[in-house]
MIFITI-193854 format. One record per residue (C-alpha): residue number from 1; residue in one letter; x, y, z. Coordinates in pm, 1 decimal. Last residue first. Example, Ala and Ser with C-alpha at 12.3 -4.5 7.8 and 13.67 -1.06 7.14 Angstrom:
# MIFITI-193854
{k 2, r S, xx 1367.0, yy -106.0, zz 714.0} $
{k 1, r A, xx 1230.0, yy -450.0, zz 780.0} $
***
This chain:
# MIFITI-193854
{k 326, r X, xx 379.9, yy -451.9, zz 1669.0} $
{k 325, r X, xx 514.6, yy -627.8, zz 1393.9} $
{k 324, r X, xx 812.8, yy -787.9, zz 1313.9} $
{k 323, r X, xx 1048.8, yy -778.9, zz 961.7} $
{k 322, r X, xx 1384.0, yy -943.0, zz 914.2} $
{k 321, r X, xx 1581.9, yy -974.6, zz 644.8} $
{k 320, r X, xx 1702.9, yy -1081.9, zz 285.3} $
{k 319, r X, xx 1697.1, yy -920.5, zz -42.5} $
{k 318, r X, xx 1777.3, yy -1024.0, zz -403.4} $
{k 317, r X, xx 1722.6, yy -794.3, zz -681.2} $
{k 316, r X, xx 1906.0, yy -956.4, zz -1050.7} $
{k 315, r X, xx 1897.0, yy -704.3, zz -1317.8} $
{k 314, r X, xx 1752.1, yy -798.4, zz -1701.8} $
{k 313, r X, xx 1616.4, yy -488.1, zz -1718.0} $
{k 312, r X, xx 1255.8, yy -610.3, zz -1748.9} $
{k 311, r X, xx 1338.1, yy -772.6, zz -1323.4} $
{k 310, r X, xx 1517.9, yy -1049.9, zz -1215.2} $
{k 309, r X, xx 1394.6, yy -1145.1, zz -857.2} $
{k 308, r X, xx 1533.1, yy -1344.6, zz -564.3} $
{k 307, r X, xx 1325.3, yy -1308.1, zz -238.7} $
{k 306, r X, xx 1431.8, yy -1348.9, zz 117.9} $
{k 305, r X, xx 1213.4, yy -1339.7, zz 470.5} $
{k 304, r X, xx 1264.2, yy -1411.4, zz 844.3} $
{k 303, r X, xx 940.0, yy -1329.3, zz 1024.2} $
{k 302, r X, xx 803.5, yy -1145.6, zz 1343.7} $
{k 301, r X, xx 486.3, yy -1215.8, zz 1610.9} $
{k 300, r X, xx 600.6, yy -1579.9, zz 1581.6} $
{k 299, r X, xx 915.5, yy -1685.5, zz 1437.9} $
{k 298, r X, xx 710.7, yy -1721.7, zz 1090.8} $
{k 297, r X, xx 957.2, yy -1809.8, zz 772.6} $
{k 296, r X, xx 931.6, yy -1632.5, zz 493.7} $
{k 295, r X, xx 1058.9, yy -1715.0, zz 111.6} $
{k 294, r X, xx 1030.5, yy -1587.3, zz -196.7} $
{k 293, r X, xx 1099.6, yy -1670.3, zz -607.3} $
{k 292, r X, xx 1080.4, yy -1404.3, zz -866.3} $
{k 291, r X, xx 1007.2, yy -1355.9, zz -1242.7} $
{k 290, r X, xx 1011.6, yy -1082.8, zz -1481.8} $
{k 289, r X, xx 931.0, yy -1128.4, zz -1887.2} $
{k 288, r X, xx 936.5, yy -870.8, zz -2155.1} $
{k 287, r X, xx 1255.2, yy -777.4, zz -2175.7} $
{k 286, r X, xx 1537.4, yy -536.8, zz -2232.4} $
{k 285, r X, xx 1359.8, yy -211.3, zz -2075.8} $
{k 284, r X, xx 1612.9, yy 66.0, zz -2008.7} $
{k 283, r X, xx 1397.3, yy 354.1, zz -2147.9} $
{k 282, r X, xx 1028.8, yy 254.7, zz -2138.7} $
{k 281, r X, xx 779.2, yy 27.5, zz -2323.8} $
{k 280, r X, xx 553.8, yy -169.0, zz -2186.9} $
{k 279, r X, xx 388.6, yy -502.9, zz -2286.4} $
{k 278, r X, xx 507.3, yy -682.1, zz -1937.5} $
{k 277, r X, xx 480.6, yy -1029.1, zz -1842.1} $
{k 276, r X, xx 451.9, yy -1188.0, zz -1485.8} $
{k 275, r X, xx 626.5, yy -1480.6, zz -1312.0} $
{k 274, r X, xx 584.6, yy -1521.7, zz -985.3} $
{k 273, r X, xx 699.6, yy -1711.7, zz -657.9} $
{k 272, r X, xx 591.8, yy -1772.4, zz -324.1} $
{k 271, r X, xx 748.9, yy -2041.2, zz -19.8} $
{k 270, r X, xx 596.7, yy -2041.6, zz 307.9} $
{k 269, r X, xx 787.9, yy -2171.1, zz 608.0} $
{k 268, r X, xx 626.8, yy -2170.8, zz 944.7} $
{k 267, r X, xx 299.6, yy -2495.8, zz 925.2} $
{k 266, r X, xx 588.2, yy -2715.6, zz 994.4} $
{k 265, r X, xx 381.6, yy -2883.4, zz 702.3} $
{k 264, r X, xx 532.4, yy -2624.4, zz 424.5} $
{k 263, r X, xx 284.1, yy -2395.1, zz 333.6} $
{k 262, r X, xx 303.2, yy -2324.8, zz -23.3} $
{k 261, r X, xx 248.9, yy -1974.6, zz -205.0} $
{k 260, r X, xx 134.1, yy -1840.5, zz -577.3} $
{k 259, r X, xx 147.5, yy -1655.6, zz -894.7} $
{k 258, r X, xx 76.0, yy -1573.4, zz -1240.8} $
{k 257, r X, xx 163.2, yy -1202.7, zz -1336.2} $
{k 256, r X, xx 36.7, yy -1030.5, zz -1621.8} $
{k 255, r X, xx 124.9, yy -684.8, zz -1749.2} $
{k 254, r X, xx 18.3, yy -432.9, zz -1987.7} $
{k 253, r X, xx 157.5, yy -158.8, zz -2061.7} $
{k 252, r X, xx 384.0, yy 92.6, zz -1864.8} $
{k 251, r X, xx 459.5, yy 354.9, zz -2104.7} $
{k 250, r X, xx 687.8, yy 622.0, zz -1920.2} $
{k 249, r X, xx 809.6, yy 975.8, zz -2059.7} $
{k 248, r X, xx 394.5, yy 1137.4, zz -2036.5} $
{k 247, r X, xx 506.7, yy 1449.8, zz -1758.8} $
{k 246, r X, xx 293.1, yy 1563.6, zz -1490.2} $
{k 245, r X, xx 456.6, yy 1839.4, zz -1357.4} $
{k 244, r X, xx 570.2, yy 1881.6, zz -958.5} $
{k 243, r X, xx 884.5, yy 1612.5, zz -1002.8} $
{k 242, r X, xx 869.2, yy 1423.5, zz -1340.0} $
{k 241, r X, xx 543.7, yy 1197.4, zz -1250.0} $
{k 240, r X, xx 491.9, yy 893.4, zz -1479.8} $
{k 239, r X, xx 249.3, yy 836.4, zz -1762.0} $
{k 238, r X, xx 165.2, yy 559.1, zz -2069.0} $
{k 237, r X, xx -114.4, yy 366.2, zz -1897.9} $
{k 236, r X, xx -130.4, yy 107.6, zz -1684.0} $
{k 235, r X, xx -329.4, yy -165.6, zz -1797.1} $
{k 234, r X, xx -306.5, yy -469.0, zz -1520.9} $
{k 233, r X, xx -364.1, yy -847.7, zz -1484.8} $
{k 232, r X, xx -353.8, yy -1036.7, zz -1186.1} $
{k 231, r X, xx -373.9, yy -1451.3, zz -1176.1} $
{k 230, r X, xx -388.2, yy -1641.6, zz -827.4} $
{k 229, r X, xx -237.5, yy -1992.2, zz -668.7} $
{k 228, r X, xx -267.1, yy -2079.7, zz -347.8} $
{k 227, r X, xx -148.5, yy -2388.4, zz -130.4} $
{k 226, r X, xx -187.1, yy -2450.6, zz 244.0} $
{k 225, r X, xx -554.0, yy -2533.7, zz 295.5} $
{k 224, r X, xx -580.0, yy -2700.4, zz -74.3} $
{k 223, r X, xx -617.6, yy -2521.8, zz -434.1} $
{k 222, r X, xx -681.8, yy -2198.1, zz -264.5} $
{k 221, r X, xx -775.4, yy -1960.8, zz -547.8} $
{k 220, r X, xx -676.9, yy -1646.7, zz -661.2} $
{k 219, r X, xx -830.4, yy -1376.2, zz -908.4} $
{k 218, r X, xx -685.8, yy -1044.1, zz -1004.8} $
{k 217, r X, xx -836.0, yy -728.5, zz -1214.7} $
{k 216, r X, xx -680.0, yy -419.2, zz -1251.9} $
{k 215, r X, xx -743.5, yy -136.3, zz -1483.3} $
{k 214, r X, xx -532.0, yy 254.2, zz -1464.0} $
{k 213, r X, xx -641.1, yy 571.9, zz -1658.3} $
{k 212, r X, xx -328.9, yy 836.9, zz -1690.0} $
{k 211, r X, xx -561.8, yy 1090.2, zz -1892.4} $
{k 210, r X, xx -486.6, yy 1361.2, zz -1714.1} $
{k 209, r X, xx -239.8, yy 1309.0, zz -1426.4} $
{k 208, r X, xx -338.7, yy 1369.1, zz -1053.0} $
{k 207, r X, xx -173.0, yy 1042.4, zz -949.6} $
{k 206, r X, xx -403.4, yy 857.8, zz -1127.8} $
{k 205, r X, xx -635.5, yy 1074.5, zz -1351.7} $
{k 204, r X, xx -899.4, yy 752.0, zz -1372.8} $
{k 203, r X, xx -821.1, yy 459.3, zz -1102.9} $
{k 202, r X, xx -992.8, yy 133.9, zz -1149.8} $
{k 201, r X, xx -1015.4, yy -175.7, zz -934.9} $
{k 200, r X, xx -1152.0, yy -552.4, zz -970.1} $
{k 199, r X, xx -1057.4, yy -792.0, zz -735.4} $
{k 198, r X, xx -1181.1, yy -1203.4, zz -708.1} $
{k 197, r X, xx -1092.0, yy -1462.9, zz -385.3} $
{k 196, r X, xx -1179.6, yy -1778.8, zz -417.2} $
{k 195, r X, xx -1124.5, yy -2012.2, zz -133.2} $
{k 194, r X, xx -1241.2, yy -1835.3, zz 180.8} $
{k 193, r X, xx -1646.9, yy -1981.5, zz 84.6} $
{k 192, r X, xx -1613.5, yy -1709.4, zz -134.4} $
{k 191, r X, xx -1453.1, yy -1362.8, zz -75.3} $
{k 190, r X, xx -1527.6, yy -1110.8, zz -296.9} $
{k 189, r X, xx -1335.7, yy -738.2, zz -348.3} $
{k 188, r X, xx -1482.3, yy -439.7, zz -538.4} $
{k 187, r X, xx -1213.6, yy -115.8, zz -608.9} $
{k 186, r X, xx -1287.6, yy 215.2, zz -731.4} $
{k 185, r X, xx -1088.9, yy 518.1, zz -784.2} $
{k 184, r X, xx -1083.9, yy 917.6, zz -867.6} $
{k 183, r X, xx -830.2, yy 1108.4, zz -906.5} $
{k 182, r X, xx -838.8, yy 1490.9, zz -934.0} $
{k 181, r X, xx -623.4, yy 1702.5, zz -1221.2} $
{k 180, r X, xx -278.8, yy 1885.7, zz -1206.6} $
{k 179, r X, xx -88.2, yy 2080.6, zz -1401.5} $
{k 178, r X, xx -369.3, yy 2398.9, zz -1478.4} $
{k 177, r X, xx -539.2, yy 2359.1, zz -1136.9} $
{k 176, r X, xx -236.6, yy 2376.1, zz -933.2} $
{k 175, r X, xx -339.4, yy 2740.3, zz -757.2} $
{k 174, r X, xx -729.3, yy 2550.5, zz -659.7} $
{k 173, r X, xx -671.3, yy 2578.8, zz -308.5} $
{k 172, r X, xx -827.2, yy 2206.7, zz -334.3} $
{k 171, r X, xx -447.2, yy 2112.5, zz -444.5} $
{k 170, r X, xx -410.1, yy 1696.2, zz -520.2} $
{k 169, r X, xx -746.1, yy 1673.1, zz -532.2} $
{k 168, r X, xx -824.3, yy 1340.9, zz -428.5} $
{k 167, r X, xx -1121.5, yy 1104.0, zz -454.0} $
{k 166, r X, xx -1199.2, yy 723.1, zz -347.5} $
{k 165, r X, xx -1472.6, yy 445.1, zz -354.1} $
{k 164, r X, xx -1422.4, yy 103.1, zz -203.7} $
{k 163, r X, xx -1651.1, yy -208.9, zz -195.8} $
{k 162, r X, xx -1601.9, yy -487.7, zz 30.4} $
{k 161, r X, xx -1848.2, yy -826.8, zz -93.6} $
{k 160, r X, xx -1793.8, yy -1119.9, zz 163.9} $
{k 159, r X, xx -2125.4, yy -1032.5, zz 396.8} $
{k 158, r X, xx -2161.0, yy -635.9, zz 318.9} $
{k 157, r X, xx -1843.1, yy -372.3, zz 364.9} $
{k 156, r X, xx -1862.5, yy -46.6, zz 229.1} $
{k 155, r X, xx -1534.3, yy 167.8, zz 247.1} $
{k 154, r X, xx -1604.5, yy 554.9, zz 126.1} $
{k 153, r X, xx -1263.8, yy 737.7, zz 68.3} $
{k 152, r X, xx -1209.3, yy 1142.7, zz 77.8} $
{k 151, r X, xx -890.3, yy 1289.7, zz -4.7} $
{k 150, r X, xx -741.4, yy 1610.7, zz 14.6} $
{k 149, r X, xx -368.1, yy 1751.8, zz -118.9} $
{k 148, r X, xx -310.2, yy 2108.1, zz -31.5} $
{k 147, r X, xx -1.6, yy 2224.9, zz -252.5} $
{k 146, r X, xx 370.1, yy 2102.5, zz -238.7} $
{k 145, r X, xx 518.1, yy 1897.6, zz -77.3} $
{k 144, r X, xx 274.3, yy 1605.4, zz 46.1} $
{k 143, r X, xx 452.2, yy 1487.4, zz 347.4} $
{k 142, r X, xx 545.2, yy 1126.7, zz 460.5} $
{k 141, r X, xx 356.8, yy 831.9, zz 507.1} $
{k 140, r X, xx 142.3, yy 880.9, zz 213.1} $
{k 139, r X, xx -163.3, yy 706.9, zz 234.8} $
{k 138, r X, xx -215.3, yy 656.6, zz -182.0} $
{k 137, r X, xx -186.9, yy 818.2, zz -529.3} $
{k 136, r X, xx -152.1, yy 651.8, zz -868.4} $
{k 135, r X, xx 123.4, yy 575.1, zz -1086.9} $
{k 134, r X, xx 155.4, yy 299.2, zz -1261.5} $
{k 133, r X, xx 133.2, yy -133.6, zz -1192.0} $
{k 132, r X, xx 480.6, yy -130.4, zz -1327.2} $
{k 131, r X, xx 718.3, yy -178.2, zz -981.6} $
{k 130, r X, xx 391.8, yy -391.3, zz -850.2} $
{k 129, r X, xx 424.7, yy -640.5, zz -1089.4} $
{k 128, r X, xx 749.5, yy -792.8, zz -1245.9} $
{k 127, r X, xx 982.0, yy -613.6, zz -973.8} $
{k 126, r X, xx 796.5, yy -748.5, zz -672.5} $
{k 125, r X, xx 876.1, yy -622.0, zz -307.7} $
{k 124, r X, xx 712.5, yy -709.0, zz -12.5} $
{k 123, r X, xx 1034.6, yy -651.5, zz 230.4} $
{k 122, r X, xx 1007.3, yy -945.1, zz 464.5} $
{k 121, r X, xx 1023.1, yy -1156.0, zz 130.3} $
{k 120, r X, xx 794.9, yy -1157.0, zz -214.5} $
{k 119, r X, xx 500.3, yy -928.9, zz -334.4} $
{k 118, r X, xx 283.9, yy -1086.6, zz -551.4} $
{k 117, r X, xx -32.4, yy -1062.3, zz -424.2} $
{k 116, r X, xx -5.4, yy -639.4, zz -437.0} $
{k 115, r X, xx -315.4, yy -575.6, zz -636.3} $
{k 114, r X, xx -516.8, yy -873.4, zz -447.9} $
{k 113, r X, xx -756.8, yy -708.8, zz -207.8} $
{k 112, r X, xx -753.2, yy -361.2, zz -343.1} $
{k 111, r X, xx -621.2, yy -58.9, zz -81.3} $
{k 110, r X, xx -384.1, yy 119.4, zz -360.8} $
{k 109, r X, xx -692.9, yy 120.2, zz -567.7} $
{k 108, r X, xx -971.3, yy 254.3, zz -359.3} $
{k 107, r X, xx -736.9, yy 524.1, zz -169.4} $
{k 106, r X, xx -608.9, yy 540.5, zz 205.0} $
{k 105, r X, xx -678.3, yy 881.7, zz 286.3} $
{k 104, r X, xx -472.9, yy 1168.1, zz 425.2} $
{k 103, r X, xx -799.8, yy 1397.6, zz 482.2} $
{k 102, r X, xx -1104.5, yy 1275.1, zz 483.5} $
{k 101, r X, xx -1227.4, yy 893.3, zz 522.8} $
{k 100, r X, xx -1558.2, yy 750.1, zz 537.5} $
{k 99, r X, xx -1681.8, yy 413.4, zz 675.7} $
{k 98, r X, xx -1968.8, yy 215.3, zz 613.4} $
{k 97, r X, xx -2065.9, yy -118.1, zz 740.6} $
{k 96, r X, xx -2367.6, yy 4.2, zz 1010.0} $
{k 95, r X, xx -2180.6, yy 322.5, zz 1127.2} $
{k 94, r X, xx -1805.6, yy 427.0, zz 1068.6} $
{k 93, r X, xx -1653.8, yy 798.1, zz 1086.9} $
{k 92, r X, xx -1248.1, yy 884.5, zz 983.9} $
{k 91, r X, xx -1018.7, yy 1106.9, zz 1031.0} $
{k 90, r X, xx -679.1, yy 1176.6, zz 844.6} $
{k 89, r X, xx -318.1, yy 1296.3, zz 946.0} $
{k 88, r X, xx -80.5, yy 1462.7, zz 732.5} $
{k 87, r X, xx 297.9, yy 1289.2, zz 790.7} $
{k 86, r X, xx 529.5, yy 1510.5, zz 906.9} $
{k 85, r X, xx 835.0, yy 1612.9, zz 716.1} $
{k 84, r X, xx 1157.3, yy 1401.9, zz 763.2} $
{k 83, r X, xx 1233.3, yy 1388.0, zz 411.6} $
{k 82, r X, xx 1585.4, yy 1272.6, zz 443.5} $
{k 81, r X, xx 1580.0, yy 905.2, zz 300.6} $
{k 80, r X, xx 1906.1, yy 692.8, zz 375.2} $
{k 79, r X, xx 1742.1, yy 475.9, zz 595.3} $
{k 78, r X, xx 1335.9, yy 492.1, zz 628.2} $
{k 77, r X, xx 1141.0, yy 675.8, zz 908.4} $
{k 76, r X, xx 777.5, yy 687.1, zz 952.1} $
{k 75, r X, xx 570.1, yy 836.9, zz 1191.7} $
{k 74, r X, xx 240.8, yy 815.2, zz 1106.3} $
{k 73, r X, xx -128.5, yy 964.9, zz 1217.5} $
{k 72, r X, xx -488.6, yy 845.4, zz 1276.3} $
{k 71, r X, xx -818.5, yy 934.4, zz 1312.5} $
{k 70, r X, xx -1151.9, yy 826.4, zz 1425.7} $
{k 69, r X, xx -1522.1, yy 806.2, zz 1524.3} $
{k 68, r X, xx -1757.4, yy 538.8, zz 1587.7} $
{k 67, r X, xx -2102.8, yy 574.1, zz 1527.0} $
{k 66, r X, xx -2338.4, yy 329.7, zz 1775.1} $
{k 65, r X, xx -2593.1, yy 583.1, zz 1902.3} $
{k 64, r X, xx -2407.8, yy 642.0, zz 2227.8} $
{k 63, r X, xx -2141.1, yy 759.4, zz 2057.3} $
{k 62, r X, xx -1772.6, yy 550.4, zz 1969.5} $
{k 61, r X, xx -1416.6, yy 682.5, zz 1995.9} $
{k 60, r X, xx -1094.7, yy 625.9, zz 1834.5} $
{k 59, r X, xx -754.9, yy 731.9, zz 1791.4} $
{k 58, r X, xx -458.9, yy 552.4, zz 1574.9} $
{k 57, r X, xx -83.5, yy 639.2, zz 1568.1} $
{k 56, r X, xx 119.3, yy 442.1, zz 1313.3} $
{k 55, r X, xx 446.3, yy 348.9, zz 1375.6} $
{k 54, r X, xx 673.7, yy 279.0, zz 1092.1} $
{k 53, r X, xx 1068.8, yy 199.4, zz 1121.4} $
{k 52, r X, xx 1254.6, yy 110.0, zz 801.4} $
{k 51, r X, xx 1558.7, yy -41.0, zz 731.3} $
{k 50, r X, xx 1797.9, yy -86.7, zz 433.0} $
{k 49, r X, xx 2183.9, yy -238.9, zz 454.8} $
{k 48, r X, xx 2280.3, yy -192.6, zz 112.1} $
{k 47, r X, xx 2445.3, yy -443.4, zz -188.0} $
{k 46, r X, xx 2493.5, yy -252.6, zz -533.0} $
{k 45, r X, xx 2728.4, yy 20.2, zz -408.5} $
{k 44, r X, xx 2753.9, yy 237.7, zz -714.6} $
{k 43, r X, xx 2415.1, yy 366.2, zz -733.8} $
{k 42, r X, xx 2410.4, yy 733.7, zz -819.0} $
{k 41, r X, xx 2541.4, yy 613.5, zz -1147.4} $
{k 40, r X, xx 2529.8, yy 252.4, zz -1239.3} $
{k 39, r X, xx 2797.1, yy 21.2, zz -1176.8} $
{k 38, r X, xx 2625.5, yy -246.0, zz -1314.9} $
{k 37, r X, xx 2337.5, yy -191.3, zz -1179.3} $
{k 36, r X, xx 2257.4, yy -536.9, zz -966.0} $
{k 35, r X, xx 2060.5, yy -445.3, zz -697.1} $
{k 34, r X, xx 2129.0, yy -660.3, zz -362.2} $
{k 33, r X, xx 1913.1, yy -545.2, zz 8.1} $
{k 32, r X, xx 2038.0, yy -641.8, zz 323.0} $
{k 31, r X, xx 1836.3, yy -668.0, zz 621.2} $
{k 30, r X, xx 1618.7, yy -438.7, zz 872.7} $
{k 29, r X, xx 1230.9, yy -401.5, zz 946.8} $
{k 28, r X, xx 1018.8, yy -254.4, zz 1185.7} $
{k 27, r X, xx 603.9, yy -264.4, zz 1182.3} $
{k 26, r X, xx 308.3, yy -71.9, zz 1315.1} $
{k 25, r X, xx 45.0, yy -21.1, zz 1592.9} $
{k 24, r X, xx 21.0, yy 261.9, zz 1887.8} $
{k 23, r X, xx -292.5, yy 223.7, zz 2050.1} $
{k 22, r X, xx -588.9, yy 494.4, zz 2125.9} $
{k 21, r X, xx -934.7, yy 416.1, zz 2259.4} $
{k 20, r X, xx -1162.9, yy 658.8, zz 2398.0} $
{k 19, r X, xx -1455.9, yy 589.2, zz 2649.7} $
{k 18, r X, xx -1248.0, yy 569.8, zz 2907.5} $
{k 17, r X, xx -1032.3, yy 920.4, zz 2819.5} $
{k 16, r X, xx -1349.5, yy 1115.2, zz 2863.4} $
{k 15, r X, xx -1476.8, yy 965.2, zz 3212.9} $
{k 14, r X, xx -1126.1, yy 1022.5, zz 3349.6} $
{k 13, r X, xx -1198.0, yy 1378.9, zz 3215.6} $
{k 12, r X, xx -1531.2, yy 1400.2, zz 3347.3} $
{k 11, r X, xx -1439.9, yy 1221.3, zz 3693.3} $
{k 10, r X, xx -1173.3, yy 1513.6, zz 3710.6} $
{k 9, r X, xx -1379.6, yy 1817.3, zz 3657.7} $
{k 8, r X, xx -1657.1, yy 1666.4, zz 3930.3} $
{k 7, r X, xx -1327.0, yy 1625.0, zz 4175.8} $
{k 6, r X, xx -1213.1, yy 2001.1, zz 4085.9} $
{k 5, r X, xx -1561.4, yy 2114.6, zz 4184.5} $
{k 4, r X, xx -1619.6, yy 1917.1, zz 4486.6} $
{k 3, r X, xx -1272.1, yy 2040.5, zz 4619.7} $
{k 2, r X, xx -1424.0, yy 2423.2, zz 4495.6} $
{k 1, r X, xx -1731.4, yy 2373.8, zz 4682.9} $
***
């Protein structure tokens, strides 16, 4: 009775783990990154090795019925940064197209389509656009701080239409009431005929910060199989976050950014560049225009990547390195 007992226990729990799945995805990086500062302080070395290692921990399971359940968790380490703090986890539940988040939640605006198009290099960077696109919360790899931060996202997807709802409250205990407020986001992404792709997003009280209402909007269109070219716009407005308090000491404007990518025919290299222009208004800015060129090259299941960028300081980034995924 008992061997029959312990082998009933086991087939359960064998059972259990078969119907679950859980993989281990993510991405590594390393190169050299170049920030001209003029002997700035607290950056007087203006070339630095920088690396990151991300792996993100995913866990999922599906009823009888069809629902699937899951949840995931990061581990996340970047050089030189000592916030080594766990990373809060979220869940999620999908049935028939729709999927809810709680917890740790990708948001509406940081999860648009085309909001980070012009991103250059194994490192995705872009000085004239996403540095000035505002503040606004999203998955944070590392730990809150302070306070108990919740999110919930709704993700409805419906032939080539995704649409994306978020909220956070950056302290539902209710003690950071008086300094902080709760975001809320949208975000609507079409797909046609996988030429033309359109993005429209909105986040009101971004980053927890009254009043800081952010507008995006984006288009880009393949031209021929290995050529794009897309427009963004943006209205950030005039707010940053000075530690714990929201403070108003950064006016981000409007920007534009036209863009695009070639394909060489070796069907590897792919060449991207930008130039965007900024309305803003902040301490240090000298102009209005940013621009950057980028390269990546495909090694299969990693890339090579470099990007030259001036940025509205009138400083020169360039980066080069190597980023694979797993």
């Amino acid at each position: 009775m008992k061997k029959a007992l312990i082998a009933s226990t086991a087939l359960v729990l064998t059972a259990g783990v078969a119907a679950a799945d859980v993989t281990i995805s993510g991405y590594g990086r390393t190169g050299v990154v170049y920030y001209e500062n003029d002997g700035g302080p607290g950056a007087e070395n203006e070339s630095q090795i920088v690396s990151r290692l991300r792996m993100n921990i995913d866990a999922s399971t599906s009823t009888d019925s069809g629902v699937d359940f899951g949840a995931r968790f990061r581990l996340q380490w970047d050089q030189g940064e000592a916030d080594t703090d766990s990373n809060p986890g979220k869940l999620w539940i999908s049935a028939q197209g729709l999927t809810v988040e709680v917890g740790n939640v990708d948001t509406a605006l940081d999860s648009n389509g085309l909001i980070y198009a012009t991103e250059l290099g194994s490192y995705d960077n872009s000085v004239g656009f996403s540095d000035v696109t505002g503040n606004f919360f999203a998955y944070s790899a590392k730990s809150y701080g302070d306070g108990d931060r919740v999110g919930i996202r709704a993700l409805y997807t419906v032939g080539d239409v995704e649409l994306q709802a978020s909220y956070v409250d950056p302290d539902q205990s209710g003690v950071a009431e008086e300094t902080h407020e709760e975001e809320f986001s949208l975000s609507a992404d079409y797909t046609w005929n996988d030429r033309l792709e359109l993005s429209a997003a909105a986040a009101f009280n971004g980053a927890g910060i009254d009043g800081n209402d952010i507008y995006f909007i984006g288009a880009r269109y393949a031209v021929m199989e290995n050529a794009r070219i897309g427009l963004n716009y943006v209205n950030a407005e005039d707010s940053a976050v000075d530690g714990d308090e929201p403070t108003a000491i950064d006016n981000y404007g409007q920007t534009f950014a036209l863009y695009g990518d070639y394909t060489l025919a070796d069907g590897r290299t792919n060449i991207e560049a930008y130039i965007a222009n900024n309305d803003g208004d902040w301490d240090g800015k000298e102009t209005d225009n940013a621009f950057g060129i980028g390269v990546n090259y495909d090694l299969g299941g990693a890339r090579l990547g470099a990007s030259l960028q001036r940025d509205y300081e009138e400083q020169v980034r360039a980066d080069m390195g190597v980023r694979f995924e797993f």
